[in-house]
mmJSON file of the N, C-alpha and C atoms, coordinates in Angstrom:
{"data_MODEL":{"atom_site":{
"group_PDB":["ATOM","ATOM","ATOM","ATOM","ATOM","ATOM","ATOM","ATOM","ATOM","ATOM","ATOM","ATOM","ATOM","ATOM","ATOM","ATOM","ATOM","ATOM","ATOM","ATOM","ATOM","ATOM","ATOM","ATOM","ATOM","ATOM","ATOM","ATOM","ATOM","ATOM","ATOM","ATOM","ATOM","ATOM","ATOM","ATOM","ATOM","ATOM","ATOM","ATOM","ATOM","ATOM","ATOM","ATOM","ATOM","ATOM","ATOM","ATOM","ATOM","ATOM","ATOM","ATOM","ATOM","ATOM","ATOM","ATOM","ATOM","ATOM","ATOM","ATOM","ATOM","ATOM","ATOM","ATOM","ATOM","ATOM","ATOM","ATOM","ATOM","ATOM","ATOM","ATOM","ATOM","ATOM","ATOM","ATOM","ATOM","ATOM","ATOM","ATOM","ATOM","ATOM","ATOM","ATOM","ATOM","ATOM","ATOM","ATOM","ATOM","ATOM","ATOM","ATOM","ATOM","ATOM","ATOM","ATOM","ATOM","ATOM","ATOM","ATOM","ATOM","ATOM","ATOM","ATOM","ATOM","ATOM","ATOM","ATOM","ATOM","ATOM","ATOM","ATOM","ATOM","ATOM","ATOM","ATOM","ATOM","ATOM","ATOM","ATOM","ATOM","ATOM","ATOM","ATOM","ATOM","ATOM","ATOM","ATOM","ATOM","ATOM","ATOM","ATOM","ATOM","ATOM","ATOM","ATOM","ATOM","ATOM","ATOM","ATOM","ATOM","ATOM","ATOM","ATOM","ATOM","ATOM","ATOM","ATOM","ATOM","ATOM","ATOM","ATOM","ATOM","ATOM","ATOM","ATOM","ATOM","ATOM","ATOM","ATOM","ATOM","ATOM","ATOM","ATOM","ATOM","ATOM","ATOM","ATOM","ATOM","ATOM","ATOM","ATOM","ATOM","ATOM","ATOM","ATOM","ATOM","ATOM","ATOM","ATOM","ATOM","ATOM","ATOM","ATOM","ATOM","ATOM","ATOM","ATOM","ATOM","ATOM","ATOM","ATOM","ATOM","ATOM","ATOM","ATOM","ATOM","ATOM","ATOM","ATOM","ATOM"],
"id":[1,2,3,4,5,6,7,8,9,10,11,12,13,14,15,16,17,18,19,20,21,22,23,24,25,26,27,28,29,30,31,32,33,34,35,36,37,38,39,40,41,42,43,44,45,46,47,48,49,50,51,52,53,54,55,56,57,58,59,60,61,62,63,64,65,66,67,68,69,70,71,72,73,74,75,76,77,78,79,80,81,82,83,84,85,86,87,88,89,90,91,92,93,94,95,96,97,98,99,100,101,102,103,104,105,106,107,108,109,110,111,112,113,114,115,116,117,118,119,120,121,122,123,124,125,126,127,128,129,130,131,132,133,134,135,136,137,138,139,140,141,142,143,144,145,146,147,148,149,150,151,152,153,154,155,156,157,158,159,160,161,162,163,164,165,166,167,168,169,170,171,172,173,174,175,176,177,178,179,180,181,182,183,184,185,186,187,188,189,190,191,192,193,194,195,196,197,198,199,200,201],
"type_symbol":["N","C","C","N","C","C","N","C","C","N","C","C","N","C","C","N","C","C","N","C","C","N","C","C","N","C","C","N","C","C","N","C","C","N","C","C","N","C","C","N","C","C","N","C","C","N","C","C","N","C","C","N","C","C","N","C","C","N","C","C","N","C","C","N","C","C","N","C","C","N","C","C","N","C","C","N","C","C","N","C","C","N","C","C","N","C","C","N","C","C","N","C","C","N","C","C","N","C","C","N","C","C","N","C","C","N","C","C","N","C","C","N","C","C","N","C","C","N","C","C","N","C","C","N","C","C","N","C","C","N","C","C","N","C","C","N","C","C","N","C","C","N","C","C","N","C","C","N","C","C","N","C","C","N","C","C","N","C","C","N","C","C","N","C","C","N","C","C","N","C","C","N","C","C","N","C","C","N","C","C","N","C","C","N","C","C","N","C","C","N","C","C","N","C","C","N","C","C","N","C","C"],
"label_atom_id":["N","CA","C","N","CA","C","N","CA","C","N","CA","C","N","CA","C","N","CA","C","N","CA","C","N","CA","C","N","CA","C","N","CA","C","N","CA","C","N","CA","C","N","CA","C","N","CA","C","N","CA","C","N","CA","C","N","CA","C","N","CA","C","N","CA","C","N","CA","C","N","CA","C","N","CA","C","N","CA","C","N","CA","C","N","CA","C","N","CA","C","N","CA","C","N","CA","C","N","CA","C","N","CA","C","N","CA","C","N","CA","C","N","CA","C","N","CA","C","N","CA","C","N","CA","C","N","CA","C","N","CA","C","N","CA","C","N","CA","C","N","CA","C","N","CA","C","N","CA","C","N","CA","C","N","CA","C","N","CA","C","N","CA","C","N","CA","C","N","CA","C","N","CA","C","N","CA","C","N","CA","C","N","CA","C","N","CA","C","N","CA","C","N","CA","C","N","CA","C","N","CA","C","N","CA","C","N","CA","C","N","CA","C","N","CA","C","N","CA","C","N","CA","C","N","CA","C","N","CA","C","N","CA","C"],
"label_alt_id":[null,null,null,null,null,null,null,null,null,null,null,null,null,null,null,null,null,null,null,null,null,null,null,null,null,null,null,null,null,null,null,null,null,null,null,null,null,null,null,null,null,null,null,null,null,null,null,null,null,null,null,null,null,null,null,null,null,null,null,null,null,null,null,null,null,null,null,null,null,null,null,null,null,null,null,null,null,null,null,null,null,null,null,null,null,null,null,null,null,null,null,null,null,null,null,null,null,null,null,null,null,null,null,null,null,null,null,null,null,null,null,null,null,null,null,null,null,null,null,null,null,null,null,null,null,null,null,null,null,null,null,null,null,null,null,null,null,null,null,null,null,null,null,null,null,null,null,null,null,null,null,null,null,null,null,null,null,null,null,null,null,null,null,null,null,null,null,null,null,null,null,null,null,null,null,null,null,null,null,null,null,null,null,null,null,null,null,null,null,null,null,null,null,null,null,null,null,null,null,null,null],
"label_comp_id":["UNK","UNK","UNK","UNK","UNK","UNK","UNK","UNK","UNK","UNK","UNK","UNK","UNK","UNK","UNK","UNK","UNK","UNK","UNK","UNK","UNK","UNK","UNK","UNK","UNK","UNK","UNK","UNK","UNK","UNK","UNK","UNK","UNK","UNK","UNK","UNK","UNK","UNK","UNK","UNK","UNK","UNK","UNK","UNK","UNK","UNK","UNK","UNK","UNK","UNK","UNK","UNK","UNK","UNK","UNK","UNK","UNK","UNK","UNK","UNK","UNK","UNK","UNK","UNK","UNK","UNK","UNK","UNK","UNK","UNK","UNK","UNK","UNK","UNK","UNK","UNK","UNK","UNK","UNK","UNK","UNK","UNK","UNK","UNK","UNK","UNK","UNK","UNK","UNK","UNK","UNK","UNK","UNK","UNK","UNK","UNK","UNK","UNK","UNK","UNK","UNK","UNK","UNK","UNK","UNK","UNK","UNK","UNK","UNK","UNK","UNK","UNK","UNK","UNK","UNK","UNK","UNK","UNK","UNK","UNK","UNK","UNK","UNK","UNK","UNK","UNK","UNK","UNK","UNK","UNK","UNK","UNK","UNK","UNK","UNK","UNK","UNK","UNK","UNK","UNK","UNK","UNK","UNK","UNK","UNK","UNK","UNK","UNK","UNK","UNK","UNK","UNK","UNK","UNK","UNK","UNK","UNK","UNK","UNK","UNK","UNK","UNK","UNK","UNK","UNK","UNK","UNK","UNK","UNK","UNK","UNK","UNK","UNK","UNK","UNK","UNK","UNK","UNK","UNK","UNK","UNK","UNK","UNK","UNK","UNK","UNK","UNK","UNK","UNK","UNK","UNK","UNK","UNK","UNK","UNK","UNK","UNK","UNK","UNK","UNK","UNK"],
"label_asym_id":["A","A","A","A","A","A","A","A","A","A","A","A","A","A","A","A","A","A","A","A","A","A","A","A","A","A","A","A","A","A","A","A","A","A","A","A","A","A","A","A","A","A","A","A","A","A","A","A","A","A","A","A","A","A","A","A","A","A","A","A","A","A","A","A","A","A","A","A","A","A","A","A","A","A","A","A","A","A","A","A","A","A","A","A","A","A","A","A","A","A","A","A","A","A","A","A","A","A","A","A","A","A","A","A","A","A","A","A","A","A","A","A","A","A","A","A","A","A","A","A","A","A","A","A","A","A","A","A","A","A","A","A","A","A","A","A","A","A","A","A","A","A","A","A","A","A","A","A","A","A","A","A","A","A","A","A","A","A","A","A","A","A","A","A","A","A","A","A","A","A","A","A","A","A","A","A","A","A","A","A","A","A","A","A","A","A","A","A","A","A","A","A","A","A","A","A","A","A","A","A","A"],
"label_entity_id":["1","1","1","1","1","1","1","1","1","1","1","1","1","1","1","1","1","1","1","1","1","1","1","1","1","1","1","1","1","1","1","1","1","1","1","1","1","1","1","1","1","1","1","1","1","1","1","1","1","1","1","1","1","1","1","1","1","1","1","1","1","1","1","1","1","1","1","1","1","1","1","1","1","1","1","1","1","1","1","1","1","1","1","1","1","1","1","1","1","1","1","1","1","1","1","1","1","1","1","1","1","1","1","1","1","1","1","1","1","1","1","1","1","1","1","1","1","1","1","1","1","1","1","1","1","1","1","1","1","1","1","1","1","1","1","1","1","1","1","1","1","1","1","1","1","1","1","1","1","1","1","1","1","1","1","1","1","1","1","1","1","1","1","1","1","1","1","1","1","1","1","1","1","1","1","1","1","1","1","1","1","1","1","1","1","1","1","1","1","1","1","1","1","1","1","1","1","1","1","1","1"],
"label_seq_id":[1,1,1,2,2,2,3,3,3,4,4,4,5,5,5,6,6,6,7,7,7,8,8,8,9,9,9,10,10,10,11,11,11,12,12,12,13,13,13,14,14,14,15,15,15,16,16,16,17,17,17,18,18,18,19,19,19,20,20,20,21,21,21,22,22,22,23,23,23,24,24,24,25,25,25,26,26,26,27,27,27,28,28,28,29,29,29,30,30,30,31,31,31,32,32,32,33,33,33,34,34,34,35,35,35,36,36,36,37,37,37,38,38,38,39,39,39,40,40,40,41,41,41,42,42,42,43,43,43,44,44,44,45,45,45,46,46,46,47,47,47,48,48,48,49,49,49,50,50,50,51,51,51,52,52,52,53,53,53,54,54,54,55,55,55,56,56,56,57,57,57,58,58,58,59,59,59,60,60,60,61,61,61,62,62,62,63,63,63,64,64,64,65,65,65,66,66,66,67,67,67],
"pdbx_PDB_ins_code":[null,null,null,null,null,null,null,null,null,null,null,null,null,null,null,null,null,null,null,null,null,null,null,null,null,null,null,null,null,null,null,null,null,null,null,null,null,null,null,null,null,null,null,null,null,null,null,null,null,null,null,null,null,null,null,null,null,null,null,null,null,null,null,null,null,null,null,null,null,null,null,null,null,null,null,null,null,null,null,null,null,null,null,null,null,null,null,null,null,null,null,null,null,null,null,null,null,null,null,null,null,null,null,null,null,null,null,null,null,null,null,null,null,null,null,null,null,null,null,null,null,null,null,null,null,null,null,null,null,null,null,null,null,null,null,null,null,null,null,null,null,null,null,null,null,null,null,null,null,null,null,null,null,null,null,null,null,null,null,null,null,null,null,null,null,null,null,null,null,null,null,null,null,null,null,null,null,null,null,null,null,null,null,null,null,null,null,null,null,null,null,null,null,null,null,null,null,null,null,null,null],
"Cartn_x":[-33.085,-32.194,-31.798,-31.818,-31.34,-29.943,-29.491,-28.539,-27.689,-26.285,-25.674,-25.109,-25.039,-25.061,-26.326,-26.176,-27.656,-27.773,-28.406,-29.2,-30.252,-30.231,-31.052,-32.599,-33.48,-34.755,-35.075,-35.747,-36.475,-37.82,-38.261,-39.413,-40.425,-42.171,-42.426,-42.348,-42.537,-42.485,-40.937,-39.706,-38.68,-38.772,-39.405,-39.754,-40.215,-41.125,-41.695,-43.238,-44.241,-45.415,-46.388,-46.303,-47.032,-46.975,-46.667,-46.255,-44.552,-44.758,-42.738,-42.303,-42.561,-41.371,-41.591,-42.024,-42.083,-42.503,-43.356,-44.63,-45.74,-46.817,-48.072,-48.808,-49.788,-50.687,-51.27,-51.118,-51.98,-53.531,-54.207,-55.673,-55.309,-54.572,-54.563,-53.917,-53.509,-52.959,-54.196,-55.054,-56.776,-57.336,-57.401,-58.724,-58.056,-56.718,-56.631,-56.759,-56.605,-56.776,-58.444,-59.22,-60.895,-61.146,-60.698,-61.023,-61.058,-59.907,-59.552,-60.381,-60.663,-61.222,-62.542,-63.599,-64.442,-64.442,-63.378,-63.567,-63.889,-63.563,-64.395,-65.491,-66.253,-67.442,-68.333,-67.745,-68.238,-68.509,-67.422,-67.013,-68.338,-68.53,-68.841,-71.149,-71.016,-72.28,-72.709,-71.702,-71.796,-72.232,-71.322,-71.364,-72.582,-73.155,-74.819,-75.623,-75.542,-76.271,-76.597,-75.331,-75.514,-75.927,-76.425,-76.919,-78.419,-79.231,-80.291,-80.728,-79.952,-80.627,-80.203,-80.286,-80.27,-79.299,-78.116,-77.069,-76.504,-76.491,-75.722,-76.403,-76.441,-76.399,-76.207,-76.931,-76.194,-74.946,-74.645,-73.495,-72.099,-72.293,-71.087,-71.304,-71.576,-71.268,-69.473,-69.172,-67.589,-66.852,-67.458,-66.697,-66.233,-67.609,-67.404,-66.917,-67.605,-66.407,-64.916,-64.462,-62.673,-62.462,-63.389,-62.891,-62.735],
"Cartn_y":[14.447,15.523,15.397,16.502,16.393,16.349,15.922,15.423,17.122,16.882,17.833,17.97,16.52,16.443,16.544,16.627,17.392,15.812,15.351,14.509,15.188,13.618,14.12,13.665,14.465,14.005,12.916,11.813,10.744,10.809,9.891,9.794,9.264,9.297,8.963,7.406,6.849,5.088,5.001,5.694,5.273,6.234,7.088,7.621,6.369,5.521,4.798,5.216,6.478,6.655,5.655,4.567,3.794,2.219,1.055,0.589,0.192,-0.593,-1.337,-1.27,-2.187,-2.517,-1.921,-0.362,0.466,0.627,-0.612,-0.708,-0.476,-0.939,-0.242,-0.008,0.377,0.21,-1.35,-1.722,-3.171,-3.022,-4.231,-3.926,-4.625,-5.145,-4.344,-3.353,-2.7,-1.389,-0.511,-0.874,0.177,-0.32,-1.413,-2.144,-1.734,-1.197,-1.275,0.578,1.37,3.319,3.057,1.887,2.056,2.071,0.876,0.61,1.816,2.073,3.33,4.559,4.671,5.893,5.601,4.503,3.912,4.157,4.166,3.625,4.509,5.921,6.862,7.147,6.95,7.429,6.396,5.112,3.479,3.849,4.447,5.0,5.569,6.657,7.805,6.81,6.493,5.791,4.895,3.874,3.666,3.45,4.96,5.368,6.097,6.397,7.185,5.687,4.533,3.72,2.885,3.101,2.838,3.613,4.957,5.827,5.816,5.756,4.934,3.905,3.05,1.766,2.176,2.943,3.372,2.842,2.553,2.063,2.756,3.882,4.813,6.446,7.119,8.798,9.463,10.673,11.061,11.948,12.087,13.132,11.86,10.716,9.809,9.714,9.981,9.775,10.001,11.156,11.356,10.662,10.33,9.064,8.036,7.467,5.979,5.867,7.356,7.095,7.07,7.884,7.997,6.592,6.292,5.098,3.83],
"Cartn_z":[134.81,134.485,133.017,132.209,130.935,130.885,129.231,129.145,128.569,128.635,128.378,126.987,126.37,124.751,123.958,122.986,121.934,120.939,120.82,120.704,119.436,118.178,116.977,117.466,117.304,116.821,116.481,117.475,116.549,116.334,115.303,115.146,116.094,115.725,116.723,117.502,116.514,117.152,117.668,117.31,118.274,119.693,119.95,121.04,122.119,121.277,122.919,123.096,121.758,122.134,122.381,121.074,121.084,121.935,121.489,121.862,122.623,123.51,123.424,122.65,121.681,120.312,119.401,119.857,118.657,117.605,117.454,116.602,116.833,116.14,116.187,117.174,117.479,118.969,118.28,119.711,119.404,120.249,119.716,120.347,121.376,122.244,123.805,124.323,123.7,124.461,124.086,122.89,122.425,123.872,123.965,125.157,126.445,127.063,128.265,128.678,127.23,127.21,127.36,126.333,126.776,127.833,128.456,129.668,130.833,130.991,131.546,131.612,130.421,130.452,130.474,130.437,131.09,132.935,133.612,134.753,135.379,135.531,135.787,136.424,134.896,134.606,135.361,134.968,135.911,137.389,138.261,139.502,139.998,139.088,139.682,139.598,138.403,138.204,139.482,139.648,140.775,142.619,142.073,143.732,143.572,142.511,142.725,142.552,141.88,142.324,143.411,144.468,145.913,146.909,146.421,147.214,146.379,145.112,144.726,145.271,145.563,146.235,147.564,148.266,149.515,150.61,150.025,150.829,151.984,150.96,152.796,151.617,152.749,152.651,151.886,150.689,149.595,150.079,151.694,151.879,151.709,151.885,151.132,150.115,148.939,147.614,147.12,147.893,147.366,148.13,148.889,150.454,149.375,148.832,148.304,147.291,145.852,144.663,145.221,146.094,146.198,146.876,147.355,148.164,147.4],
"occupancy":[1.0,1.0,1.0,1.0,1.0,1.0,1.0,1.0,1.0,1.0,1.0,1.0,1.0,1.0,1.0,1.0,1.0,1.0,1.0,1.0,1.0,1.0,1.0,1.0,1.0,1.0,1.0,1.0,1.0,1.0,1.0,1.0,1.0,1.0,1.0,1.0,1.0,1.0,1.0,1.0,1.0,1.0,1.0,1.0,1.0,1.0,1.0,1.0,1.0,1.0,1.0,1.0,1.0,1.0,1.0,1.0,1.0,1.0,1.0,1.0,1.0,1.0,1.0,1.0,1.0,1.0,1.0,1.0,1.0,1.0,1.0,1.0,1.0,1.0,1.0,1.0,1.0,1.0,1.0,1.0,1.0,1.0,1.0,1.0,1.0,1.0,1.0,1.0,1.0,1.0,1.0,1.0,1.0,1.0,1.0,1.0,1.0,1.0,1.0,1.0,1.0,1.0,1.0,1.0,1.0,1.0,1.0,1.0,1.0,1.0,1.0,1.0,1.0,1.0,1.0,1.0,1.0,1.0,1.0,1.0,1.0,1.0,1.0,1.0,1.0,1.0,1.0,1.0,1.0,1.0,1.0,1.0,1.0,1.0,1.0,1.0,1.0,1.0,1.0,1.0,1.0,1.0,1.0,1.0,1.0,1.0,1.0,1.0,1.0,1.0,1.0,1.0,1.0,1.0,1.0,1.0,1.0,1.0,1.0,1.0,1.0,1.0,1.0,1.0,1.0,1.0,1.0,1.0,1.0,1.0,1.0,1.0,1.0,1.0,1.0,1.0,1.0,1.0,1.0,1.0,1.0,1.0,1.0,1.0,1.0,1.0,1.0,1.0,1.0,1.0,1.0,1.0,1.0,1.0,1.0,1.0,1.0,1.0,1.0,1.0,1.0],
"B_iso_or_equiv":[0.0,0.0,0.0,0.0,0.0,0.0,0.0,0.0,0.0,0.0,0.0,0.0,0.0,0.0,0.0,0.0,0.0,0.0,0.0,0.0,0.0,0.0,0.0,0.0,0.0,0.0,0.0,0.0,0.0,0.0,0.0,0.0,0.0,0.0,0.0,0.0,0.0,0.0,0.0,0.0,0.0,0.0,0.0,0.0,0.0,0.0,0.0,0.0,0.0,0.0,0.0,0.0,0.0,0.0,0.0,0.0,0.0,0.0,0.0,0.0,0.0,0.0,0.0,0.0,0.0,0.0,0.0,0.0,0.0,0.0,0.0,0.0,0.0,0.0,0.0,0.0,0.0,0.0,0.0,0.0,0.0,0.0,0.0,0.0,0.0,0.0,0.0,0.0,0.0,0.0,0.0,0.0,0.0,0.0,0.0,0.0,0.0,0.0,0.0,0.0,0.0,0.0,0.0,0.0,0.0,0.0,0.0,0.0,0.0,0.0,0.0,0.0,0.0,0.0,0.0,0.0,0.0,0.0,0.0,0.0,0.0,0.0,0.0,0.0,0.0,0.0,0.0,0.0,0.0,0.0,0.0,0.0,0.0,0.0,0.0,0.0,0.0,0.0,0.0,0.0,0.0,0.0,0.0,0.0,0.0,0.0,0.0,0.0,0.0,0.0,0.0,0.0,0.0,0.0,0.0,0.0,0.0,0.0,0.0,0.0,0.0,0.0,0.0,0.0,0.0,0.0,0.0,0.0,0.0,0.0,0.0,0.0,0.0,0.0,0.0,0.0,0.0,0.0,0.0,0.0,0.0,0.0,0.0,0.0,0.0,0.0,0.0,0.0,0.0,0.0,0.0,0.0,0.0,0.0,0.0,0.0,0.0,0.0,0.0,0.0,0.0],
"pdbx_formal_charge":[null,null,null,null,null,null,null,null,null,null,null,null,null,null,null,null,null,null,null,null,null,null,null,null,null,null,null,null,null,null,null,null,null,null,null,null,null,null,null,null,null,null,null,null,null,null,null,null,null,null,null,null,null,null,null,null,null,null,null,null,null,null,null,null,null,null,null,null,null,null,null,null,null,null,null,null,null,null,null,null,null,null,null,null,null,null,null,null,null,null,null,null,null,null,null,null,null,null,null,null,null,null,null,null,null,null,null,null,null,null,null,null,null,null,null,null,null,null,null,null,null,null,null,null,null,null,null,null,null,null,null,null,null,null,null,null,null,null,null,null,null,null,null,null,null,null,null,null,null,null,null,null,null,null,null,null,null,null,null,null,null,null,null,null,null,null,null,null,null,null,null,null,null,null,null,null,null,null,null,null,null,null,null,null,null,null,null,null,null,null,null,null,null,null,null,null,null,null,null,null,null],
"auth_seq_id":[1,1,1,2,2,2,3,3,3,4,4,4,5,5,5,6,6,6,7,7,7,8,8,8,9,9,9,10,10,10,11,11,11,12,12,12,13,13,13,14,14,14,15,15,15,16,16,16,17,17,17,18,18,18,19,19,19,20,20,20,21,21,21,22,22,22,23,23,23,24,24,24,25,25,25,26,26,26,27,27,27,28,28,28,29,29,29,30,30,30,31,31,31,32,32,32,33,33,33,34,34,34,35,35,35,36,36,36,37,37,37,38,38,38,39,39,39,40,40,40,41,41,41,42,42,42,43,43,43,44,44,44,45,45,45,46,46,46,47,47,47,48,48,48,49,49,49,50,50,50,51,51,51,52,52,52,53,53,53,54,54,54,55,55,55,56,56,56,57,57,57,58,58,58,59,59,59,60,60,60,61,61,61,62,62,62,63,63,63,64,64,64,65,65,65,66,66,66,67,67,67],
"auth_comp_id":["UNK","UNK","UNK","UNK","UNK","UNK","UNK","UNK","UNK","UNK","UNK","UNK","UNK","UNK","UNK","UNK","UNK","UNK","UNK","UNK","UNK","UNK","UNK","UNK","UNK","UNK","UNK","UNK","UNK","UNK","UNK","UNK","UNK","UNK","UNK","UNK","UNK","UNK","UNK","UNK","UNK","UNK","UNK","UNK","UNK","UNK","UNK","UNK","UNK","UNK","UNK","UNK","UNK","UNK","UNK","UNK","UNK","UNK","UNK","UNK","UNK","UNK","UNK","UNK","UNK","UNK","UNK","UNK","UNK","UNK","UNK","UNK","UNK","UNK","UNK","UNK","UNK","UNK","UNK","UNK","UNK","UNK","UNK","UNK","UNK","UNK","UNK","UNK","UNK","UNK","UNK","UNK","UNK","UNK","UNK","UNK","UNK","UNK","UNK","UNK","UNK","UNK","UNK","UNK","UNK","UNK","UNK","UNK","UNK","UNK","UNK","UNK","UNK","UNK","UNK","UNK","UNK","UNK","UNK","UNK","UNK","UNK","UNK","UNK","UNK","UNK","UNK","UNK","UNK","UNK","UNK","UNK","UNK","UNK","UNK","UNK","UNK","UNK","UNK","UNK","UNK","UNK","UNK","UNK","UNK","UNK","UNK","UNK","UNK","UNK","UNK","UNK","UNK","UNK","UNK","UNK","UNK","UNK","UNK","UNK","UNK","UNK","UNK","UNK","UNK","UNK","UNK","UNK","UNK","UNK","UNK","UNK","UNK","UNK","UNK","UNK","UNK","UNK","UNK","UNK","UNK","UNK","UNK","UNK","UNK","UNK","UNK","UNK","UNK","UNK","UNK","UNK","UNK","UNK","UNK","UNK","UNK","UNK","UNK","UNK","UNK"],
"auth_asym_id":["A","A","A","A","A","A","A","A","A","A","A","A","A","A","A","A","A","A","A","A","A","A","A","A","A","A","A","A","A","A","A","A","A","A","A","A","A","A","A","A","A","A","A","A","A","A","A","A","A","A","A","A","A","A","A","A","A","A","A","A","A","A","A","A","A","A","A","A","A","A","A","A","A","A","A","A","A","A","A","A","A","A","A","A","A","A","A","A","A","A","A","A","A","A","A","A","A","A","A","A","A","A","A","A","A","A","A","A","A","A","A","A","A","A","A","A","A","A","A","A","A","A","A","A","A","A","A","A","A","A","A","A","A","A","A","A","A","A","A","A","A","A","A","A","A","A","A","A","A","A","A","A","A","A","A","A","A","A","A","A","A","A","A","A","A","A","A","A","A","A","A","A","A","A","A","A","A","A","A","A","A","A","A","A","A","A","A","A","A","A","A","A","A","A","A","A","A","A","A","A","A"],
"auth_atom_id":["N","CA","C","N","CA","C","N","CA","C","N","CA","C","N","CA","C","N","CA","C","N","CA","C","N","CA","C","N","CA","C","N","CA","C","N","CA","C","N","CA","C","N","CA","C","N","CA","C","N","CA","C","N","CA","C","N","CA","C","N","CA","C","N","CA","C","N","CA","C","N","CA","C","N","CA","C","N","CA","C","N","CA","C","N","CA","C","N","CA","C","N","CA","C","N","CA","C","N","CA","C","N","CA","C","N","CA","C","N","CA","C","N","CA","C","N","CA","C","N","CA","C","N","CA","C","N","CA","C","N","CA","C","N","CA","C","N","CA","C","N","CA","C","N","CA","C","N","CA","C","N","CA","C","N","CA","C","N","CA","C","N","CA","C","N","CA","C","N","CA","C","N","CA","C","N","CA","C","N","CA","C","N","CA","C","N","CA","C","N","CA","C","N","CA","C","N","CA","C","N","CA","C","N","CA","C","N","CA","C","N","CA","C","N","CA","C","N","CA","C","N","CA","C","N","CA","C","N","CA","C","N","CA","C"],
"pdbx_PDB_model_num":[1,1,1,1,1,1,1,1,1,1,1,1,1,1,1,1,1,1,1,1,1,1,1,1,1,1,1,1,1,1,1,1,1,1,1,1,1,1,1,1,1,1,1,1,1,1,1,1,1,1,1,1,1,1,1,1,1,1,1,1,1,1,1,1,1,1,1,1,1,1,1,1,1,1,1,1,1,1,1,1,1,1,1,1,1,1,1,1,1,1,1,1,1,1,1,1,1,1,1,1,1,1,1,1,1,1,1,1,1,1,1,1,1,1,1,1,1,1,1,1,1,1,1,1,1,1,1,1,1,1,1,1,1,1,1,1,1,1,1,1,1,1,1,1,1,1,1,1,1,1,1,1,1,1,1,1,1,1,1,1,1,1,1,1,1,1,1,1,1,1,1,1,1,1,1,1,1,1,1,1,1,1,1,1,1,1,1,1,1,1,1,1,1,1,1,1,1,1,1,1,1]
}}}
């Protein structure tokens, strides 16, 4: 719920975008957004390489990525 007093504008590092302490992105907060947005694509690769090596059925493919 918002607040009912008006409040100045901060910048962005006292917002909280980047890191905690409001300093820079560190290279683990780079390596854990890569990662992430790696995992996906990993997922989805995956679950078509277990239906390639003939694990189960191409009608589970969306079975096993969600799973």
């Amino acid at each position: 719920m918002g607040r009912d007093t008006p409040t100045e504008p901060k910048d962005v590092k006292d917002r909280g975008l980047h890191a905690r302490h409001a300093g820079d992105p560190t290279l683990a907060s780079y390596l854990s957004s890569f990662l992430f947005a790696l995992s996906v694509p990993g997922f989805v690769l995956l679950s078509y390489a277990g239906y390639w090596q003939g694990w189960y059925p191409y009608s589970w493919i969306l079975g096993v990525f969600g799973g």
